[in-house]
C-alpha positions in Angstrom: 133.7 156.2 23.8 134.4 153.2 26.1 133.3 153.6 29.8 133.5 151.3 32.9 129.8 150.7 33.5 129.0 151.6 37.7 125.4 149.9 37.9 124.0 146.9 37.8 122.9 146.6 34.5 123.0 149.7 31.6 121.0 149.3 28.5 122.0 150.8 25.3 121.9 151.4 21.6 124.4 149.4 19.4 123.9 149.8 15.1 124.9 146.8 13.5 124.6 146.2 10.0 121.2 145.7 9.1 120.5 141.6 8.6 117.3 142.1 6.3 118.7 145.0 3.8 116.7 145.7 1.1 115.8 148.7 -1.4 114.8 151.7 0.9 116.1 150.2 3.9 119.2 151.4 6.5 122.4 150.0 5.9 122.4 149.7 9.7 120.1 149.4 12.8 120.2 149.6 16.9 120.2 147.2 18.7 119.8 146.6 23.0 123.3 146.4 24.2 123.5 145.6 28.2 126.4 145.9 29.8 127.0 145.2 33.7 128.5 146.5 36.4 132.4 146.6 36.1 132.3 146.0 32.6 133.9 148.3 29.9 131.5 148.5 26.8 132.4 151.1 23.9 129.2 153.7 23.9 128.8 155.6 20.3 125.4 156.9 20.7 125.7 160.7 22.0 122.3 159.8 23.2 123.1 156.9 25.6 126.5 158.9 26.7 124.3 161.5 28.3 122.0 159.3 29.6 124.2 157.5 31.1 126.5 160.7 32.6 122.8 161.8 33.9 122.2 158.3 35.7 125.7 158.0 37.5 126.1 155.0 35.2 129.3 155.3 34.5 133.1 155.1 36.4 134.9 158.6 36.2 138.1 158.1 34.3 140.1 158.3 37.8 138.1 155.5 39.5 138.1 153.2 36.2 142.0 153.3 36.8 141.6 152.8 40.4 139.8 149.5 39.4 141.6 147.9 36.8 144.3 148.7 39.2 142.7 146.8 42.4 143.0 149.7 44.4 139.3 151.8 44.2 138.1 151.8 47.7 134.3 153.0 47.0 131.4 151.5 48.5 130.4 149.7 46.0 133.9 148.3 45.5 132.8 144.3 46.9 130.0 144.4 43.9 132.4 145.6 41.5 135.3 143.7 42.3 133.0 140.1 42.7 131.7 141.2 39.4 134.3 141.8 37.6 136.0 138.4 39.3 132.8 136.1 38.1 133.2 137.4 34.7 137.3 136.8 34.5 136.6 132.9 35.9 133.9 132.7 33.0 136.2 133.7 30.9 138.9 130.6 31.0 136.7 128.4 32.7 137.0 124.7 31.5 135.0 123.4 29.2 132.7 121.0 30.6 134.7 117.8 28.7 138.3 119.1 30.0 137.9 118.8 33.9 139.6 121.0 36.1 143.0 121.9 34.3 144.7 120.5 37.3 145.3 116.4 38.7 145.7 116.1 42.4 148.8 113.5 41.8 151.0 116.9 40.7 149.7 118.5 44.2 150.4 118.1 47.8 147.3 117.4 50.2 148.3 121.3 51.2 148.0 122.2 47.7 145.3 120.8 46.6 143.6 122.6 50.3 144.4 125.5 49.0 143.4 125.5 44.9 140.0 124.1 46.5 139.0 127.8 49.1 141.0 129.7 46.5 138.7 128.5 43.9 135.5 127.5 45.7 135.2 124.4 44.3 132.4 122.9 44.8 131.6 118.9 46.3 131.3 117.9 42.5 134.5 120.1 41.5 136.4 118.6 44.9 135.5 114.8 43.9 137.1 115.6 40.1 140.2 116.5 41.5 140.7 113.0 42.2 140.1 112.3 38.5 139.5 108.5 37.5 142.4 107.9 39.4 141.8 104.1 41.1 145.3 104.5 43.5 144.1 104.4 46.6 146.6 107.0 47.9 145.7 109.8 45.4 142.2 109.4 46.2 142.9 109.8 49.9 144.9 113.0 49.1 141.8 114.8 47.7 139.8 113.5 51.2 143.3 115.2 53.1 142.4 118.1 51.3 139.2 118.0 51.4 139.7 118.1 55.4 142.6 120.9 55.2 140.5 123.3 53.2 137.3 123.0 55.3 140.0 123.5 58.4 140.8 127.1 57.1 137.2 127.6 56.8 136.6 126.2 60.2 133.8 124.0 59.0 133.5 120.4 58.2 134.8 118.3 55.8 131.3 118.5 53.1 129.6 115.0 53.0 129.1 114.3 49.5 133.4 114.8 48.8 133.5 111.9 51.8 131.1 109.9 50.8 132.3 109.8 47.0 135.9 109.6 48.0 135.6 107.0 50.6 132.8 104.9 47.8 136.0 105.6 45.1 138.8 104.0 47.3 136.7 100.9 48.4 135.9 99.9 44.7 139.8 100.7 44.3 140.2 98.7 47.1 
């Protein structure tokens, strides 16, 4: 029975087919699953259902649609809704080799301000947005950014996206 997992973290019995069969042995075997808040895991042992009803680990029906649907108000609503936000960025984050999916010269300063607080990029993130990109001009764009985004957080443009931008543009110099 698939449920919407409430805690932390829920451990629980999955049978898979048994990797070491042999005459006399089970055709399958359990395993740990562990599942974490916000996830939705499909729960076949009868065992690990009531467990789980008996810990509060799981979302009612009601408030599983309230989540999927952005609109559960609980009060553990910021942990579930971070949660289930960290695992959907995991999930079509870049590969390490592709960069950030995005090149500042199809952006506007304003743009590319906003992509980096929506996003959180961080200094190293920030600096790739500028790419290998030796134009002057593109490379002062990401430092514009750079300086728009930390505006809306009123803080500070971050040193190490000046200082790598500003080392960039005078080798491009």
């Amino acid at each position: 029975m698939e449920k919407m997992i409430k805690v932390l973290l829920f451990t629980y019995g999955r049978e898979i087919a048994n990797p070491h069969q042999s005459e006399g042995q089970p055709d399958t075997i359990v395993v740990e699953g562990l599942a974490r808040v916000g996830e939705v895991v499909d729960i076949t042992r009868d065992y690990d259902l009531q467990r789980g009803e008996d810990l509060g680990a799981f979302f009612s029906d009601e408030d599983r649609k309230k989540v999927e649907a952005g609109t559960y108000n609980g009060v553990d609503s910021p942990s579930v809704y971070a949660a289930r936000l960290q695992e959907a960025r995991a999930a079509i984050a870049p590969a390490d080799d592709e960069g950030m999916g995005i090149e500042a010269g199809e952006m506007s300063a304003e743009e590319l301000a906003d992509y980096i607080v929506e996003h959180k990029l961080n200094v190293q993130d920030t600096v790739a947005l500028a790419g290998d990109s030796t134009d002057i001009d593109e490379i002062n764009k990401v430092l514009d950014a750079e300086t728009l985004a930390m505006q809306q957080k009123d803080a500070e443009p971050r040193t190490g996206v000046v200082k790598a931008l500003e080392a960039r543009a005078a080798e491009a110099g």
